[in-house]
Structures are given as structure tokens and as C-alpha cells.
C-alpha positions as CSV (number, residue, x, y, z in Angstrom):
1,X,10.2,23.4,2.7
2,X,9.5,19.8,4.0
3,X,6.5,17.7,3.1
4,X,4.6,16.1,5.7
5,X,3.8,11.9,5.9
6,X,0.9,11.1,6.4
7,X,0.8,8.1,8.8
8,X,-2.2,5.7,9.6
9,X,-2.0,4.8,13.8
10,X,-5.0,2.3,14.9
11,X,-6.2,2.4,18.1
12,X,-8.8,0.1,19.7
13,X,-12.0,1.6,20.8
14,X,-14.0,-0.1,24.2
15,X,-17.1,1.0,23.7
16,X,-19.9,-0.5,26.3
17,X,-22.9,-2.2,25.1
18,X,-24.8,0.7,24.6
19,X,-22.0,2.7,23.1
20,X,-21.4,-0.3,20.9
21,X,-24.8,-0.8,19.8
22,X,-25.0,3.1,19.0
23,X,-21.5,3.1,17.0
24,X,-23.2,-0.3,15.0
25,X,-26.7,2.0,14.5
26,X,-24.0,4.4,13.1
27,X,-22.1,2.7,10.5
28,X,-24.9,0.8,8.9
29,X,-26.9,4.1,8.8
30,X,-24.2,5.9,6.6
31,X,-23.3,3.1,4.6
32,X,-27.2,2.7,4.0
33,X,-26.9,6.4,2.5
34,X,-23.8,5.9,0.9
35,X,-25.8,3.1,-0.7
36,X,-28.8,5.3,-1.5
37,X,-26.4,8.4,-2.6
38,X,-24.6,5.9,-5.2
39,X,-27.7,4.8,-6.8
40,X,-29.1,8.4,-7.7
41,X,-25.5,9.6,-8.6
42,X,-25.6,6.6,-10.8
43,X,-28.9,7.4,-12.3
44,X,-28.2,11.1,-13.2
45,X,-24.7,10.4,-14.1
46,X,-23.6,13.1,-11.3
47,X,-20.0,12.6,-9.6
48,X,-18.6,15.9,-9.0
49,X,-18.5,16.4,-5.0
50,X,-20.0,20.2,-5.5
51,X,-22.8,19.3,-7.4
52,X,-23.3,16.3,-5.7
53,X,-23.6,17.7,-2.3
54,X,-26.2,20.9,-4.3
55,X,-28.6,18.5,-5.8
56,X,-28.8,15.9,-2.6
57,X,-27.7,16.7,0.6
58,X,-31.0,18.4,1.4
59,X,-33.2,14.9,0.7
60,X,-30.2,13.0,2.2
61,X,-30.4,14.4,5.7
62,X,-33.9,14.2,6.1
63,X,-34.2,10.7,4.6
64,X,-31.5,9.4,7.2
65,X,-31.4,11.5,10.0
66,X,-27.5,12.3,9.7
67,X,-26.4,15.8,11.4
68,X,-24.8,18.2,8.9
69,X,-21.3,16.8,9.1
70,X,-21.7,13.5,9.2
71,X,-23.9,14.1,5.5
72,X,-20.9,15.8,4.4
73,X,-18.6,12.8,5.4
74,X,-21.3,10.3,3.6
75,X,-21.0,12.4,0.2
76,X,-17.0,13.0,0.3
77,X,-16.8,8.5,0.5
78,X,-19.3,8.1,-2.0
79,X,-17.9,10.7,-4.4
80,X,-14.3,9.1,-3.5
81,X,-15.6,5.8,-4.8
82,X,-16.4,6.9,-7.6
83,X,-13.1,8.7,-8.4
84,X,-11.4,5.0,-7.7
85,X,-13.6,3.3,-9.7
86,X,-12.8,5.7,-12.9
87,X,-9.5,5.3,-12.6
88,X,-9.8,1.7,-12.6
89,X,-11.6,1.9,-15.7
90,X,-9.5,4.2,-17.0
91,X,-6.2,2.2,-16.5
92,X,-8.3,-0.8,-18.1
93,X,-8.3,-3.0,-14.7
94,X,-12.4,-4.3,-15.6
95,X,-11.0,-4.9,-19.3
96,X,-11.0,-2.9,-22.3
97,X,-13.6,-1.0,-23.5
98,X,-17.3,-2.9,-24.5
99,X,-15.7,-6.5,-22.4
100,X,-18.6,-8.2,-20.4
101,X,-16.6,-7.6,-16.9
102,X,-16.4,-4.0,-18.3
103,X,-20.0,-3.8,-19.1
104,X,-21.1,-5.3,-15.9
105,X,-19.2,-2.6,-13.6
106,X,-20.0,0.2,-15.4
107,X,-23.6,-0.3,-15.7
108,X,-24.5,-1.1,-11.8
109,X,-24.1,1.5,-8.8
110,X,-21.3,1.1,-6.3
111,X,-22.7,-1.1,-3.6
112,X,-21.9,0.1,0.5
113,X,-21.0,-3.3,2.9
114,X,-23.3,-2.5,6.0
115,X,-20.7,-2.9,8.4
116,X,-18.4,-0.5,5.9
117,X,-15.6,1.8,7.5
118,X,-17.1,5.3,7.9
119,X,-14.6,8.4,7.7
120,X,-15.3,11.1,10.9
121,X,-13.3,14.1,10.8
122,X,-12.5,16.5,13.8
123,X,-16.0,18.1,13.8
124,X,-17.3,14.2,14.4
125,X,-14.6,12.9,16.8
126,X,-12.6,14.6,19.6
127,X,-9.7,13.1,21.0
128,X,-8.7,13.3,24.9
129,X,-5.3,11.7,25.5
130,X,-3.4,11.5,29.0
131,X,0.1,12.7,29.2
132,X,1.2,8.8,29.7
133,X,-0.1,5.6,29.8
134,X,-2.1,3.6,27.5
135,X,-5.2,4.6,27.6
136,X,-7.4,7.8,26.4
137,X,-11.2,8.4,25.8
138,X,-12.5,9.5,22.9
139,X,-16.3,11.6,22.2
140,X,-17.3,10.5,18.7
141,X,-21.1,11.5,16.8
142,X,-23.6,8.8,16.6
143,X,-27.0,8.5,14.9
144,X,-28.3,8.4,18.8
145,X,-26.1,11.5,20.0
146,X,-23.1,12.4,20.9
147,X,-20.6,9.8,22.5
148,X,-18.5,10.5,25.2
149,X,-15.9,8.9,27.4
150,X,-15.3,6.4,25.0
151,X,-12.4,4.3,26.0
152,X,-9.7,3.7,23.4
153,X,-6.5,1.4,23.7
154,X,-3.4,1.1,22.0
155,X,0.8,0.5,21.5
156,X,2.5,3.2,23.7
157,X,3.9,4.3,20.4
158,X,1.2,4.8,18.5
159,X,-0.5,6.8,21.3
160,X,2.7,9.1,21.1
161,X,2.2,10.0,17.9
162,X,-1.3,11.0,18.2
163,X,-0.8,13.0,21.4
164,X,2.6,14.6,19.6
165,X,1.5,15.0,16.2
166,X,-1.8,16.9,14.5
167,X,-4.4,14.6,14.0
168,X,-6.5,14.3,10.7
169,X,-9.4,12.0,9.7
170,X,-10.3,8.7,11.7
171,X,-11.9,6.0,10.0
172,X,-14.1,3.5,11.9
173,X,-13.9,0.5,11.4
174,X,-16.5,-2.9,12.8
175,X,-14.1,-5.7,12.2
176,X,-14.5,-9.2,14.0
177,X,-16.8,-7.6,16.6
178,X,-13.8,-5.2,17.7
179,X,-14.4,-1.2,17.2
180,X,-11.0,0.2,15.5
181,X,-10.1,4.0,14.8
182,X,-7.6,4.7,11.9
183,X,-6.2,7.8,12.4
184,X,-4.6,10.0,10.2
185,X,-1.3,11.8,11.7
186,X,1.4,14.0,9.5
187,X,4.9,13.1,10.7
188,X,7.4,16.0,9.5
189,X,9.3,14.6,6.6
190,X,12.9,14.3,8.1
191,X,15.6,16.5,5.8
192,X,16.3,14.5,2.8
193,X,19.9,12.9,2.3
194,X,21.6,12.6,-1.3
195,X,22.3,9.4,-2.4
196,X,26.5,9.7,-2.3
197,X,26.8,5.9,-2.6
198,X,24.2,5.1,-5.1
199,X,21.2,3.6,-4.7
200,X,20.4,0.1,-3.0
201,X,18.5,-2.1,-5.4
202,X,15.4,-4.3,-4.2
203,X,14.2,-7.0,-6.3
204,X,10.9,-8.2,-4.8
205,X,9.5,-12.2,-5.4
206,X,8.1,-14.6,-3.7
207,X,10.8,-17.3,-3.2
208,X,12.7,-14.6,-1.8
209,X,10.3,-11.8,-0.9
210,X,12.8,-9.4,-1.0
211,X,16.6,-9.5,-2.5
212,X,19.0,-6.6,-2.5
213,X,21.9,-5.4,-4.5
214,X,24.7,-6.3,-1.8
215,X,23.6,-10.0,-2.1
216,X,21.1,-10.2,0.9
217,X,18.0,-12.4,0.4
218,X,15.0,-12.1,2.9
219,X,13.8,-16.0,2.6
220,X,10.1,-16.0,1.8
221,X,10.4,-19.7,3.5
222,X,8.7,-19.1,6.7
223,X,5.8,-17.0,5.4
224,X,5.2,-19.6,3.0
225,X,5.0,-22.4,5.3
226,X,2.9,-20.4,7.8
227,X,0.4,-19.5,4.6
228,X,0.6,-23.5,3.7
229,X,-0.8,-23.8,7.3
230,X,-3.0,-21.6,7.5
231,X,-4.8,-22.9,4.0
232,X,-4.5,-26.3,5.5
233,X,-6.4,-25.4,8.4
234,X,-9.0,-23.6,6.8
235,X,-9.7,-26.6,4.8
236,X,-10.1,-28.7,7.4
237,X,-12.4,-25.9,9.5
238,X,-14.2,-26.0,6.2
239,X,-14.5,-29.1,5.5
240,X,-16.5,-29.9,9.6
241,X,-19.0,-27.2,8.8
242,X,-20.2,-27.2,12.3
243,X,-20.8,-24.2,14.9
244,X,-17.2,-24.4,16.8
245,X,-16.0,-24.7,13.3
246,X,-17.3,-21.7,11.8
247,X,-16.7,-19.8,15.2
248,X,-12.8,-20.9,14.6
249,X,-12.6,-20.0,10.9
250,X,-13.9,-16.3,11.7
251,X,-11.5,-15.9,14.7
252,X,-8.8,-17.0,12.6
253,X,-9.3,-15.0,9.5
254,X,-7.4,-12.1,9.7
255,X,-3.9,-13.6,11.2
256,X,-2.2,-14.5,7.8
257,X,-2.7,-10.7,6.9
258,X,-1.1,-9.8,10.7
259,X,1.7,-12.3,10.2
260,X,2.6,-11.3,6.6
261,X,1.9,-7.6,8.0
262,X,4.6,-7.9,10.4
263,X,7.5,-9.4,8.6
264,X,7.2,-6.8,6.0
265,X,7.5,-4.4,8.8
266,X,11.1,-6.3,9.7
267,X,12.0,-6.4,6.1
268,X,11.5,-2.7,5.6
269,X,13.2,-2.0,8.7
270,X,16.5,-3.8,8.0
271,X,16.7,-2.4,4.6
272,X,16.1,1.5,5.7
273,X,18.6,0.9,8.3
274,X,21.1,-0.7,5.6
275,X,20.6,2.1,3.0
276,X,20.8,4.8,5.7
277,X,24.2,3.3,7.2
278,X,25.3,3.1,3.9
279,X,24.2,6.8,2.5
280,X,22.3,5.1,-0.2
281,X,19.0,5.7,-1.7
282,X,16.3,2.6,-2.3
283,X,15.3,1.5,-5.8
284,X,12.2,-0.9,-5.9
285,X,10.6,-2.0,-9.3
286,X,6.8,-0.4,-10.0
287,X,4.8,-3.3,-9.5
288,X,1.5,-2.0,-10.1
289,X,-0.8,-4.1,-12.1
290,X,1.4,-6.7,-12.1
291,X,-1.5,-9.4,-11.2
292,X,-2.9,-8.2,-14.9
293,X,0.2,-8.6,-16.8
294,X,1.4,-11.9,-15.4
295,X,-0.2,-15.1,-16.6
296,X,-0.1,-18.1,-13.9
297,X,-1.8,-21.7,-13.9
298,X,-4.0,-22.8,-11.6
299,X,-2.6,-24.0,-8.7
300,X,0.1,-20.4,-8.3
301,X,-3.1,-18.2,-8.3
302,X,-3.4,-18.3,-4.9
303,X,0.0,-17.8,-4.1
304,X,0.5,-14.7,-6.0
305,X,-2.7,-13.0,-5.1
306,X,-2.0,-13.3,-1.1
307,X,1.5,-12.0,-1.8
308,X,1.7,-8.8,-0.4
309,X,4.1,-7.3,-2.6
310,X,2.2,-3.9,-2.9
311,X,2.6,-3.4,1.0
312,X,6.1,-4.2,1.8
313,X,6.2,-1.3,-0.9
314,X,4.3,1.0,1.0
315,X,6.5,0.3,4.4
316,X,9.8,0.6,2.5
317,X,8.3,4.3,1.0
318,X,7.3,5.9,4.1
319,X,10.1,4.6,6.1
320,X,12.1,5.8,3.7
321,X,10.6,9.3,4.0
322,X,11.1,9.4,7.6
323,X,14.6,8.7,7.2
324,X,14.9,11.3,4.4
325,X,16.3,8.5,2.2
326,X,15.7,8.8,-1.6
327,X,13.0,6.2,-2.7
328,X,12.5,5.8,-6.8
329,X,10.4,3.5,-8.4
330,X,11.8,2.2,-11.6
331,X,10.4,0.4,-14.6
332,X,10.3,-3.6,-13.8
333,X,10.7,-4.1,-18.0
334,X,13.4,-7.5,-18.2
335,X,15.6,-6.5,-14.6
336,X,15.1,-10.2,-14.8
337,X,16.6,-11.3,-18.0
338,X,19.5,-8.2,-18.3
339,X,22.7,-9.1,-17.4
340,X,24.2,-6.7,-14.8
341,X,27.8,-6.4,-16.1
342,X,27.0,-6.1,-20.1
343,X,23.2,-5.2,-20.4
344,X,22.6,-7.9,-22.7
345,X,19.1,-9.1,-22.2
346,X,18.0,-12.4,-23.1
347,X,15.6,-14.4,-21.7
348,X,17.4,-17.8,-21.6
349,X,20.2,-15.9,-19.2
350,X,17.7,-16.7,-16.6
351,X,17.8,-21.0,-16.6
352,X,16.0,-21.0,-13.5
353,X,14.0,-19.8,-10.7
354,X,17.5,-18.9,-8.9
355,X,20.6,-19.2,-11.8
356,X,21.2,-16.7,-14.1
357,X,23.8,-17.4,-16.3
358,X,24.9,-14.6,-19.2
359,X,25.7,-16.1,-22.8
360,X,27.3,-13.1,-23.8
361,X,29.7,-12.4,-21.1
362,X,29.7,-15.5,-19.1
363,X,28.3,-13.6,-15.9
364,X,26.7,-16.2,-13.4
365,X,25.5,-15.3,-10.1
366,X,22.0,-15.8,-8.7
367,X,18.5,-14.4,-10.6
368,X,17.4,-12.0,-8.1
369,X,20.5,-10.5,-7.1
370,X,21.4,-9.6,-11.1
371,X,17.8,-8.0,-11.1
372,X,18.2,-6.1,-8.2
373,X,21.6,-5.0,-9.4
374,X,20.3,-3.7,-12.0
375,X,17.4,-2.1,-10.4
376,X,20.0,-0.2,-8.4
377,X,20.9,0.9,-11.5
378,X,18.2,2.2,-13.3
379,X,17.1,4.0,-9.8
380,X,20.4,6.3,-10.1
381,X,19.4,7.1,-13.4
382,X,15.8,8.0,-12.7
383,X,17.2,9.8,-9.6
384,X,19.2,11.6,-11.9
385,X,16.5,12.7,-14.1
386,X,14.4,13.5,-11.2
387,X,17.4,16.0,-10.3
388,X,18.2,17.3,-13.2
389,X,14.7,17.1,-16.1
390,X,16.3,19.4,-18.1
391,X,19.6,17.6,-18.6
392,X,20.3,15.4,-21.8
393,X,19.2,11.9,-21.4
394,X,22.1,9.2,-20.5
395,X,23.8,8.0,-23.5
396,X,22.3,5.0,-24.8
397,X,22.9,1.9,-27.5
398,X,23.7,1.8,-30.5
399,X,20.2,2.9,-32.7
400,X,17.9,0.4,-33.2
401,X,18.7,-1.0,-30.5
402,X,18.4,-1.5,-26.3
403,X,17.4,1.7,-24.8
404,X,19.6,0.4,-21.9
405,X,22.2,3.3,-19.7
406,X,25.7,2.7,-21.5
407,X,28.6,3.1,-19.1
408,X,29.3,1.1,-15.6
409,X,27.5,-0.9,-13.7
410,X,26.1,-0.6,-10.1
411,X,28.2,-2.8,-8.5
412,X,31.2,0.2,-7.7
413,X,30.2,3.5,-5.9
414,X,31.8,5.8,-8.3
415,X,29.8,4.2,-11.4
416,X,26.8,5.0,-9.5
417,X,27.8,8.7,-8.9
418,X,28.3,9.0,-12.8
419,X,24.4,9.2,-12.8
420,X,23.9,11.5,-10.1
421,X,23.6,15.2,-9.8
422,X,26.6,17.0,-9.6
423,X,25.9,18.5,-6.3
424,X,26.0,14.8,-4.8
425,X,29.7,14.0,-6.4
């Protein structure tokens, strides 16, 4: 049976100024019991949602004035928050255990922004969508009363999927003095495909944000100049520190993130439609917590924390569902410094930023293609085991040794089937 994706479609909301000033009454009246709800969950050392909701949803309702729902929806984010923040500490993101960051986290309460993003499920918010157009209303739960006839706009496309697909939480959002709705959809999961040909290897960086194993690189050029542009501006803007100034800076403060947002979206696009053409699967490295293990100077801090690495990750998973593409994740562990034809790693392989040059074999080809080659490769082989976890592990070096696949490379479709299940051969 198929899985459903889940989907996020933002529309914009066009509330008038009453409507607005109700929706702003709204947020910053459940954020100010999110607030309150954090500090006595904090002080008894109560996060489970069941006996959260027992012991305070009485005292939280009266003390705010929130209908039953809307209490619900207050206790399910703050109770959320919590469950993020533990596994945060869990996976040692605030430092190991007894660190002063550590420490510091652990002993306050979680904190609610007042213009926060409150969650409203179908008992909160209605939807009424046209049959065409671009337009809809929407009747959404205030602190005041109920809303109705709320105008909402958005892409044609995105309006198609919520009048075509069932509709699940909306978030709203207050951002820049525009009302947004994140919706939650489920798009059927389109029938997965084997991966005949192998898998297509990404290597991810910021030179080149994205590289794959046929050789195409996805210059990082243009987003790097537009970000150099952007920080140059906001220096200046900075630097006035007048009205018009300040006005400027918050207008502009979201368009690197739409800009960056949007070629991700054409990067994930052309590689779906390559692997798909191709009848290959997608291999990306797992990235997460790479900002902890990578140490950086200075001046590249900025540079790597504004990369959005983790997103273009996102777009190529879910576009990859809804091609029914396989999508693997594979250990990043020295796809840099392995050598794609003898699996010898060594870190002085790689001489530079872009050459990569094998002592062993005399390979020589550019840095992020080898690593992407080889991340094609280890996504067969975790494809494999995927397919078949009862099945003997691939063969491996000598003891002692590299724990490294033995046999072909990725570069030839038939090596790649060698790690495939034998239905796919």
C-alpha cells in the first residue's frame, strides 16, 4: 500500500483591519499561554501531552479565554517543543552533558515569540475554495469570535492541491505584516520505481551546491554573488541607521531565503527529471549536524551557516517521492578523500578545493564528481540492504582494514546492479 507526502502549500490570507487586528489578538494570546504552559511544565517537570493537558487545561482556558480546541492546539505546540528540545539534548547539539551552553538550556523554560506561528486544525479553520480562479475565503477561530469570509490568495497550483487533495493542519503565520496559512496536504505517493540503472550520486558544497555522478555541476556562483550583495547592502542600510533605513532593511529581509529558496527548487527539479529519464535512484550524503562537526575560521562562518544545504535535501526527498524514485541517504564518512576507481582513501588525494588526484592508482578527475561517484555507490549498497536486511553484508577488505564495498565501481550500470536486489536485475 502507498504512503502518503505530506506537502506544505502557503496561501496568503487578506484579512481587513478588523480581521487583522483580531488574527494579531489571536496569535499573541496563544503564544502568551504557550509561554505560561512552558513555565509550569517546566516547574513540575511534566511533558507528556496526556498529563499535561489533565493537570492544566482547566486553569489554562479560564486564565486565557481560549475555546476548547484552540487550548488543545496551545498544549499539542508546547508539548511538541519540548519533544525537539530533548532530542537536541539528546543528540548533544547544546554540548555534552554538565557544558555551560548545556546548563543554560536545560535549566530555563522554552520561551513563545509573541508574534509565534500558531497551529489550527479543521475544528479552528474551514476552508471554502472556488472551482477556479485564484482566490477562496477562509472562516478561521479568533480570541474575538469566529472569522468569516476571510479572503485568501495564492499560485493557481497551490490552490489545486488544496481544493484536490485532503487538507490537514494550517499554521498561521504574522510575518513582515503579511498573514500566511501553511497548509498541510497528503499527495498520494506515486508507485515506486526500482533503481535498474543504479543510483545517481549527489555530492552537495558550496562552490558547487550540487555535483552529480554523470559530471554535472550546479555552479553555486550566482547565489554567492547575490548573498555577497545582499550582505553588502545590509551593511550599508546598517550602517545609516535612520527611519527609511530601517524601513528598507525589514522589507528586504527575507529575499536571500526566497532567492536561495527558489534555485534549490530548479536544482531539485533537473535532477528528479535526470534520475527519472534515466531509471536511477538518488543518493545524497546525511548531512545532519554537519555545522557541529566541521570546524571553520572566522570569516567562512557566515557562509556555511546561510547555506541551505539541509533544504535542497528536503526538495530532492519529496520530489523524489512523488516521482516514486528511490531516495537513500548514505554516510558522508571521506566520499571526499576515496578514490572512485580503487577505494583507497587518503586525504592528500584531494590537493584542492576542485582536483583530486589518486596516489595509488593515478585517478585524476575533479573533487566533487569522485565524491559523488562514490556516493552513487554506497547508495546502491544501502539500497541493497534496505531490500534485502536479511542478506549477508557486501564483501569487504581485507581485516583490519577499510570497511569499503569490494567489487566495481559506479561508473558502469551493471556494477551498480551487482548491489541491487535480484528482482531489479
Amino acid at each position: 500500500m502507498l504512503a502518503d507526502v505530506k506537502q506544505s502549500v502557503q496561501v496568503r490570507l487578506l484579512p481587513t483591519p478588523e480581521q487583522a487586528a483580531a488574527l494579531l489578538a489571536t496569535v499573541r494570546g496563544c503564544n502568551a499561554a504557550a509561554s505560561w504552559l512552558s513555565a509550569q511544565m517546566h516547574a513540575v517537570g511534566e511533558f507528556r501531552r496526556f498529563d499535561v493537558q489533565k493537570r492544566f487545561y482547566a486553569e489554562l482556558r479560564e486564565r486565557f479565554g481560549l475555546a476548547a480546541q484552540p487550548t488543545i492546539r496551545v498544549i499539542g505546540k508546547t508539548v511538541d517543543a519540548y519533544t525537539v528540545l530533548r532530542a537536541n539534548l539528546g543528540a548533544g547539539n547544546y554540548g555534552p552533558p554538565g557544558s555551560a551552553r548545556r546548563l543554560k538550556v536545560e535549566s530555563r523554560p522554552i520561551v513563545f515569540r509573541a508574534d509565534g506561528g500558531q497551529p489550527f486544525d479543521a475544528r479552528c479553520l474551514s476552508w471554502q475554495l472556488g472551482e477556479a480562479g485564484r482566490e477562496g475565503t477562509v472562516s478561521i477561530w479568533s480570541v474575538g469570535g469566529r472569522l468569516r469570509n476571510v479572503r485568501i490568495i495564492g499560485h493557481s497550483g497551490q490552490l489545486s492541491l488544496l481544493r484536490s487533495r485532503p487538507i490537514g493542519e494550517a499554521d498561521l503565520i504574522h510575518r513582515g505584516g503579511k498573514w500566511l496559512l501553511h497548509a498541510s496536504v497528503d499527495s498520494p505517493e506515486a508507485p515506486r520505481k526500482e533503481p535498474v540503472n543504479g543510483f545517481l550520486g549527489i555530492d552537495m558544497g558550496i562552490v558547487n551546491l550540487a555535483t552529480t555522478s554523470d559530471g554535472n555541476r550546479m555552479s553555486g556562483a550566482r547565489l554567492n554573488r547575490y548573498r555577497r550583495r545582499q550582505q553588502r547592502l545590509r551593511r550599508r542600510l546598517q550602517a545609516k541607521k535612520t527611519a527609511s533605513a530601517r524601513r528598507l532593511l525589514k522589507q528586504r529581509r527575507h529575499k536571500e531565503k526566497r532567492f536561495a529558496a527558489d534555485v534549490n527548487h530548479q536544482i531539485s527539479k533537473r535532477i528528479v527529471a535526470e534520475a527519472e529519464r534515466t531509471g536511477r535512484g538518488i543518493a545524497v550524503e546525511q548531512l545532519a549536524g554537519i555545522r557541529n562537526r566541521v570546524r571553520l575560521r572566522k570569516p567562512q562562518r557566515a557562509k556555511v551557516h546561510s547555506w541551505a544545504f539541509g533544504q535542497l535535501g528536503r526538495f530532492l526527498a519529496y520530489k523524489a517521492a512523488q516521482a516514486g524514485l528511490a531516495f537513500v541517504q548514505v554516510d558522508p564518512a571521506h566520499t571526499s578523500q576515496q578514490c572512485s576507481d580503487c577505494d583507497v582513501i587518503d586525504k592528500k588525494n584531494r590537493r584542492s578545493q576542485a582536483s583530486y588526484v589518486c596516489g595509488r592508482c593515478g585517478f585524476v578527475g575533479h573533487a566533487d564528481h569522485n565524491a559523488a561517484l562514490n556516493i552513487a555507490t554506497r547508495g546502491a549498497v544501502n539500497w541493497g540492504e534496505v531490500m534485502r536486511p536479511n542478506a549477508a553484508p557486501p564483501l569487504t577488505a581485507g581485516q583490519g582494514g577499510s570497511s569499503k564495498p569490494v567489487g566495481p565501481r559506479s561508473r558502469g550500470t551493471d556494477a551498480i546492479r551487482l548491489f541491487l536486489p535480484a528482482a531489479s536485475s
